[in-house]
C-alpha positions in Angstrom: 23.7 -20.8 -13.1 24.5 -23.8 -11.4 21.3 -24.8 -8.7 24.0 -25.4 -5.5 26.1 -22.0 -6.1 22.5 -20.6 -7.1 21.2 -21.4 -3.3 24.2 -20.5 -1.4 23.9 -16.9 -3.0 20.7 -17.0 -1.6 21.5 -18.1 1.4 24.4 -15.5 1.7 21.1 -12.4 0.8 19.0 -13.9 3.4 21.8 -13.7 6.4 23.0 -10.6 5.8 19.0 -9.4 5.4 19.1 -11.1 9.1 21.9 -9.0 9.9 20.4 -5.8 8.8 17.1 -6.7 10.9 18.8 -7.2 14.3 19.8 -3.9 14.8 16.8 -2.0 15.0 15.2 -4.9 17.3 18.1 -4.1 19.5 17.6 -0.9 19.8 13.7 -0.8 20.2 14.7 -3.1 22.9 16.8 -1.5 24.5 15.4 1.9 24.2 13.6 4.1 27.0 10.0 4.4 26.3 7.4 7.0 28.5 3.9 6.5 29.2 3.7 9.1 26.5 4.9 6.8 23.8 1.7 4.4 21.9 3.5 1.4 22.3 3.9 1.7 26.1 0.1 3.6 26.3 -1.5 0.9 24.3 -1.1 -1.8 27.2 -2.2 1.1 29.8 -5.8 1.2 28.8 -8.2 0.2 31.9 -10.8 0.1 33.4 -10.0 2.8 36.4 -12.7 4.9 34.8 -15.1 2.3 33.4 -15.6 -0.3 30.9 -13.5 0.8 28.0 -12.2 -1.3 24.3 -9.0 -3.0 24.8 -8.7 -2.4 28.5 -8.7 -6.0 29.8 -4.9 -6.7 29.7 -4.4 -3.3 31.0 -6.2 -3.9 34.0 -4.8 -7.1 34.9 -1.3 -5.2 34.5 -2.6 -2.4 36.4 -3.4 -4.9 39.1 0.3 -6.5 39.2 1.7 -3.2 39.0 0.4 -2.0 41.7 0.7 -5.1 44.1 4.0 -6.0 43.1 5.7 -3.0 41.6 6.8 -4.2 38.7 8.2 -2.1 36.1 5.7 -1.0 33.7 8.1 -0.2 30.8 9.8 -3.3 30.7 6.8 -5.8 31.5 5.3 -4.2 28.0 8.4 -5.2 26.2 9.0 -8.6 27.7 5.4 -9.3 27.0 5.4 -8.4 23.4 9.2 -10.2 23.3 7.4 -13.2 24.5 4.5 -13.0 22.1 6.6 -12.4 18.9 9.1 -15.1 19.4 6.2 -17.6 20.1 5.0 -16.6 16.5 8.2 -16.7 14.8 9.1 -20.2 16.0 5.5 -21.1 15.5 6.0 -20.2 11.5 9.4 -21.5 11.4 8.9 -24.7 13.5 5.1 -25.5 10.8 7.6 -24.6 7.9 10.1 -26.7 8.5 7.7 -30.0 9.6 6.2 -29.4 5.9 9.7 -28.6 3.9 8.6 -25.3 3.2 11.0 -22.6 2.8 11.9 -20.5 5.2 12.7 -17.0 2.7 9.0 -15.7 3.0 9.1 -15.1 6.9 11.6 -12.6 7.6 10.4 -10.3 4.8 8.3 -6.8 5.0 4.7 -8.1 5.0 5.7 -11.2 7.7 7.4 -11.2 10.8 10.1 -9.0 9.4 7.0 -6.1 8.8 7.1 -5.8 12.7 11.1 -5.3 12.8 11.2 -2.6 9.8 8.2 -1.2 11.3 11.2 -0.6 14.1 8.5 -0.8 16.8 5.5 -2.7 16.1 6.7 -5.7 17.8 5.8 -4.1 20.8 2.6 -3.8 20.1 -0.4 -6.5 20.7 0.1 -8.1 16.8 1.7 -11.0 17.7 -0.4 -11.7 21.0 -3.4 -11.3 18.5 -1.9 -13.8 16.0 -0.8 -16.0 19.6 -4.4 -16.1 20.2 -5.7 -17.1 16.5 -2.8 -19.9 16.6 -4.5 -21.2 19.9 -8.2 -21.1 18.8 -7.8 -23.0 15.7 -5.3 -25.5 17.3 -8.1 -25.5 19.8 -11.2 -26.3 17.1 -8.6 -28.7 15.5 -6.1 -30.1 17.6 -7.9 -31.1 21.0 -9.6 -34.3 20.0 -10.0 -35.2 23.7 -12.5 -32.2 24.1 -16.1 -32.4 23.1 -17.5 -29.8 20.6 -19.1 -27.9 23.7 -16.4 -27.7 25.6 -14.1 -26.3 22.2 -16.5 -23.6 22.1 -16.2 -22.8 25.5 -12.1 -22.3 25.4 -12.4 -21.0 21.9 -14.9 -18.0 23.0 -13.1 -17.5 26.5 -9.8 -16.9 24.5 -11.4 -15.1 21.5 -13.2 -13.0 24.2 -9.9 -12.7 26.1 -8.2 -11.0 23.5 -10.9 -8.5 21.9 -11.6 -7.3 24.7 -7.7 -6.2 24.6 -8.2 -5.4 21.0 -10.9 -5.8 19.2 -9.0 -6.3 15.9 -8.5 -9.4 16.3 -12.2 -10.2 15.4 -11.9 -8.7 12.2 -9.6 -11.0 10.7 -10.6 -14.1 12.8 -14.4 -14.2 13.5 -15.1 -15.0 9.9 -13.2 -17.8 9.2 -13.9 -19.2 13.0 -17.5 -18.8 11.5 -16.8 -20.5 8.1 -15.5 -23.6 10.2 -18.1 -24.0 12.7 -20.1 -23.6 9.4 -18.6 -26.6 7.8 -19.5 -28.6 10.7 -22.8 -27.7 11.4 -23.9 -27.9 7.5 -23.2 -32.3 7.4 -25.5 -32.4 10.0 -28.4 -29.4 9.3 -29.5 -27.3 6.7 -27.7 -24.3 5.7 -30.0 -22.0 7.9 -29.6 -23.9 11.0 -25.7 -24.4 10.3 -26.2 -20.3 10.0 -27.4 -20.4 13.2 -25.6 -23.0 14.8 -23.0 -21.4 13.6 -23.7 -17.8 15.0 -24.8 -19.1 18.2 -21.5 -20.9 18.7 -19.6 -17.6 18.8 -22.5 -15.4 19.9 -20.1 -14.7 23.0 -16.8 -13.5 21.2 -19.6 -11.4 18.8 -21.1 -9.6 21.4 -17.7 -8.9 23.0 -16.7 -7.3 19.9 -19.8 -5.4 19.8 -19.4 -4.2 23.0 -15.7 -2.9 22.5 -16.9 -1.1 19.2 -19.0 1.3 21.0 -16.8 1.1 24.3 -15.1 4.1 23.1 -15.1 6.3 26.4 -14.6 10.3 26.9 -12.1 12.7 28.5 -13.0 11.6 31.5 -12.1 7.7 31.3 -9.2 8.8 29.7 -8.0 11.3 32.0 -8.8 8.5 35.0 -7.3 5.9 33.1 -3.9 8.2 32.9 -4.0 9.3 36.6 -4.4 5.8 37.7 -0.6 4.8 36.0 1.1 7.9 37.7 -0.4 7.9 41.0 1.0 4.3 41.4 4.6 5.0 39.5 4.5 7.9 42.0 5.0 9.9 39.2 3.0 13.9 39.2 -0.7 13.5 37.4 -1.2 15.6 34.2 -3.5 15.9 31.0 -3.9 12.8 29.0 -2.0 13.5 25.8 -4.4 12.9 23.2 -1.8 11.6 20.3 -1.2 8.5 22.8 -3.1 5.4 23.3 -5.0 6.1 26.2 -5.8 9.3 24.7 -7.2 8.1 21.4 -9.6 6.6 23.3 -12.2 9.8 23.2 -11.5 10.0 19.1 -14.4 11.1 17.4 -15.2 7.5 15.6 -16.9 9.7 12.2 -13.5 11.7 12.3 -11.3 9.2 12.7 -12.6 7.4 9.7 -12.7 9.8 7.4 -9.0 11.0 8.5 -8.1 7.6 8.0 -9.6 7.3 4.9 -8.1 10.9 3.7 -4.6 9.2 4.6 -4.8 6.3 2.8 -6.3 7.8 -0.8 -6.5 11.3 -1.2 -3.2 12.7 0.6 -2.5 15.5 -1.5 0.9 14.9 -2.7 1.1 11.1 -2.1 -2.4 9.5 -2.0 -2.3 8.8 -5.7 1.0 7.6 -6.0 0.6 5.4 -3.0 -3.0 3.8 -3.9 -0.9 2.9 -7.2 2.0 1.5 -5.4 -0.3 -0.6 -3.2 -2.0 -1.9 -6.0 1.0 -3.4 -8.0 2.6 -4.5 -4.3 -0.2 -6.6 -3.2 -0.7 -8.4 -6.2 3.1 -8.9 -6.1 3.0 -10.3 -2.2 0.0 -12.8 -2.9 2.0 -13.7 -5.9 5.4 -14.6 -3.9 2.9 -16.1 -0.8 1.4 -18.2 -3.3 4.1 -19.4 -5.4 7.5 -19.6 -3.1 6.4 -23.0 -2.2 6.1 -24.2 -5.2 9.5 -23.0 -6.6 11.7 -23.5 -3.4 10.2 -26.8 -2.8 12.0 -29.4 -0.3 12.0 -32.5 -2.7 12.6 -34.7 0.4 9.6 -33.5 2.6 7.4 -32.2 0.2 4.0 -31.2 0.6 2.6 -28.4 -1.4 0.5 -28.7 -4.5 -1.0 -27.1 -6.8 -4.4 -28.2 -4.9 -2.5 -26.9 -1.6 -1.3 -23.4 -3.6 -5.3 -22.9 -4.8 -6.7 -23.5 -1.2 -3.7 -20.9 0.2 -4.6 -19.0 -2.3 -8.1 -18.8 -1.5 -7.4 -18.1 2.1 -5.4 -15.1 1.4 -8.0 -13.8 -0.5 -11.0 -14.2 2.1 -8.2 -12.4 4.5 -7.6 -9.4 2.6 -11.6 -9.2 2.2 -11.9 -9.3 5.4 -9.3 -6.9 6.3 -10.5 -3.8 3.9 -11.4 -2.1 6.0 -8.6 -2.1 8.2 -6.9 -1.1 5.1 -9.6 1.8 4.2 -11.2 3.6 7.2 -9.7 1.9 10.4 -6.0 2.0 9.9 -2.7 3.6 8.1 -0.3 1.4 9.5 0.0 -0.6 5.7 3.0 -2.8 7.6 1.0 -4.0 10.9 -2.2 -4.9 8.6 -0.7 -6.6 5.9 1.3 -8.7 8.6 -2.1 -9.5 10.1 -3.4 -10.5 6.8 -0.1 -12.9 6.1 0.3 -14.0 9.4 -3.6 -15.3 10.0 -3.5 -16.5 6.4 -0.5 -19.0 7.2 -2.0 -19.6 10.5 -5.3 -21.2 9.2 -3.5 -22.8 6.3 -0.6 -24.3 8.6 -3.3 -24.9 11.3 -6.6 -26.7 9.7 -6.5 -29.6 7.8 -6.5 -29.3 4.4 -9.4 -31.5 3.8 -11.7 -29.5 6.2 -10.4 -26.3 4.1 -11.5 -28.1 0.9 -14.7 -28.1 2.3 -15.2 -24.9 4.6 -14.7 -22.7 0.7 -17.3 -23.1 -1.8 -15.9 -24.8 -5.2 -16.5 -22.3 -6.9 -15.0 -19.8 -5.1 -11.8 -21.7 -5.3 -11.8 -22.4 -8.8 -12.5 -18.5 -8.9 -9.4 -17.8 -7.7 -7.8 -20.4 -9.7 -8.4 -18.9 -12.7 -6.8 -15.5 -11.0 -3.8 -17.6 -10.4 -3.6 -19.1 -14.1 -4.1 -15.7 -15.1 -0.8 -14.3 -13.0 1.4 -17.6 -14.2 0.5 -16.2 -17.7 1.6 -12.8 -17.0 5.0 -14.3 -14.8 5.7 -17.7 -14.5 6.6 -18.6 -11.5 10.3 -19.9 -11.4 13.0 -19.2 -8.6 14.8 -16.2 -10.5 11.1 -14.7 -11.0 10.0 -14.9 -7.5 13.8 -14.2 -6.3 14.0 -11.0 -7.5 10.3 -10.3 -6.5 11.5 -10.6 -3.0 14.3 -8.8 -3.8 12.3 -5.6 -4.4 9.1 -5.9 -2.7 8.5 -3.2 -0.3 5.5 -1.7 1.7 5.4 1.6 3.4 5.5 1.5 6.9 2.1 3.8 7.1 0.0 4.7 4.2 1.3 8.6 3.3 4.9 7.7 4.1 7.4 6.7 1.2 9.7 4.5 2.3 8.8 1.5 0.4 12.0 1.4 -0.8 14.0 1.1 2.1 11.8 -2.2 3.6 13.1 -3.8 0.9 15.3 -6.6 1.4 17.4 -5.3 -1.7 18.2 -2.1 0.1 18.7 -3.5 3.2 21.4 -6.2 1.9 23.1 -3.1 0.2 23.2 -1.3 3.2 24.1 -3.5 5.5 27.2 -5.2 2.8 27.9 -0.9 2.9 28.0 -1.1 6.8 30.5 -3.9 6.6 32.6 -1.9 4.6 32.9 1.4 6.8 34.2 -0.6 9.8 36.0 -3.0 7.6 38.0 0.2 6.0 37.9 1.9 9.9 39.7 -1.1 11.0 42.3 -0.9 8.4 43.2 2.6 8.4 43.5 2.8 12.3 45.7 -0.4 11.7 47.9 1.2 8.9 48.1 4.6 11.4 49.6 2.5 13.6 
């Protein structure tokens, strides 16, 4: 097939995948949400009955609600609008300054996840992701700033946002650690770069440690809940407990193993799904890795095969990093994996790719190298290969659900092309019954 007509067909799936995107957005815009609902309850956590995990941001809302009677509902939404187009011009502005491609972003495991997911954009994922992009433009960006005075913005922001999720230390900590690591090690052994090292973040750690065991009880709950309706003026009642605010007094050994149930041994789906994750991740590293390479911009280009190994490697300490999100501490397979690609293509897009040459151990790299010759073998990477890869690939929106297939930008082309049809043929009747 000729290259140009090959493109514009291309082009032609990826806008009407765009199409099929914005209406859901809309509507979980647009769409009344209660106290009741997670999305709303998650930014409602304070600290009207103590100190309590991801209550910071709640309580400085708390504090605008009530002296300037703002709504609650929409202040949430406008919030988590703000924070999710900041990332998505982020990706798209760092993309198109290196000639990348743009077909990775809008997909089920990137910024698209949070669409499909219908509602996890307003949730605190891209304000985590916000915060990342900030501390690494802070370590490598501000060249004006000391190294003290770095570590002083970089912990008051990393502090800043555990303590309105801690998360966000789970998949940024450790390579924050692997840097300052880096640095310290030209200049010390590798026990005082340890410690350097540790010392350096000791704030954001302790932070983190604190909003682990933060976890609260009925009470801080049930305060937490009162304190929202006595100033909406709405009538107090019990905390739900499937909200939020209310999850708050989970039991932290049942939670885990409920998790853990979810994701592996569901009855009727835990098989199946463990399966289907295991082809599908191999599938998204594959297309994360490799898109570059075959959609290249000959005219700006920038990624090599020295540039796909040190991506690659990235991804790979990520995903480490973020098992047990995937294990024990989550179900939500869309909002993790989005964390995973998202802070992946933060640090790569971010830090220099000399300093990552150095932060990861040569042979770790070369590690993952072979991994990569190993999947070239088994596909080679070419654009109808990694076309139709995107074509397909799909990832429940939680662990026991099974709609893998509709997240897919296949069915979503189909169905929106079907879509255009129904009011295409709606038109023409009522035209013809004229």
């Amino acid at each position: 097939m000729n290259k140009n007509i090959y493109n514009k067909i291309l082009n032609v799936l990826y806008i009407l995948f765009l199409l099929s995107l914005i209406k859901p957005f809309f509507n979980s815009l647009v769409a009344p949400r209660s106290f009741d609902t997670w999305n709303i309850s998650e930014y409602l956590i304070n600290y009207q009955g103590g100190f309590v995990r991801r209550g910071l941001l709640g309580e400085i809302l708390f504090f605008f609600v009530k002296h300037f009677h703002i709504n609650i509902e929409w202040s949430v939404k406008i919030v988590s609008l703000i924070c999710f187009t900041f990332v998505c011009c982020f990706f798209v502005r760092s993309f198109q300054k290196k000639g990348y491609s743009l077909y990775i972003l809008p997909l089920c495991f990137f910024c698209g996840g949070l669409i499909i997911h219908y509602t996890a954009w307003i949730r605190k994922d891209a304000m985590m992701i916000c915060f990342l992009i900030a501390v690494l433009w802070t370590w490598c960006n501000k060249k004006n700033l000391s190294i003290t005075m770095k570590l002083i913005v970089i912990n008051l922001l990393s502090v800043f946002i555990i303590l309105t999720h801690e998360v966000f230390a789970i998949f940024s900590l450790p390579i924050l650690f692997l840097l300052l690591f880096d640095f310290f090690k030209s200049k010390n052994t590798a026990k005082y770069a340890i410690f350097y090292s540790l010392i350096s973040i000791f704030p954001s750690i302790i932070s983190f440690i604190f909003a682990i065991f933060a976890n609260g009880n009925i009470q801080t709950a049930q305060a937490i809940w009162d304190s929202w309706h006595i100033i909406s003026g709405m009538n107090t009642n019990e905390v739900p407990l499937g909200n939020a605010v209310g999850a708050i007094v989970w039991n932290s050994t049942e939670t885990f193993w409920g998790h853990l149930h979810v994701n592996f041994l569901s009855k009727y789906q835990g098989i199946y799904l463990v399966f289907y994750r295991c082809i599908m991740f191999p599938i998204i590293y594959y297309i994360s890795t490799n898109l570059f390479l075959v959609f290249k911009n000959t005219n700006n280009y920038t990624y090599t095969e020295n540039h796909k190994k040190i991506l690659s490697t990235i991804l790979i300490f990520q995903f480490l990093v973020l098992i047990p999100l995937y294990t024990f501490l989550s179900t939500d397979s869309i909002r993790v994996t989005f964390y995973w690609i998202a802070s992946s293509f933060s640090i790569y897009l971010l830090i220099p790719i000399n300093m990552l040459s150095s932060t990861f151990p040569l042979n770790v790299v070369e590690i993952v190298n072979k991994m990569n010759l190993a999947l070239t073998k088994i596909l080679k990477p070419s654009k109808v290969s990694v076309s139709i890869l995107i074509l397909i690939v799909g990832l429940p929106i939680y662990a026991a659900s099974t709609d893998m297939f509709h997240n897919t930008m296949l069915y979503r082309v189909i169905s929106i092309i079907l879509t255009i049809c129904r009011y295409g043929l709606s038109i023409l009747t009522s035209i013809f019954s004229l």
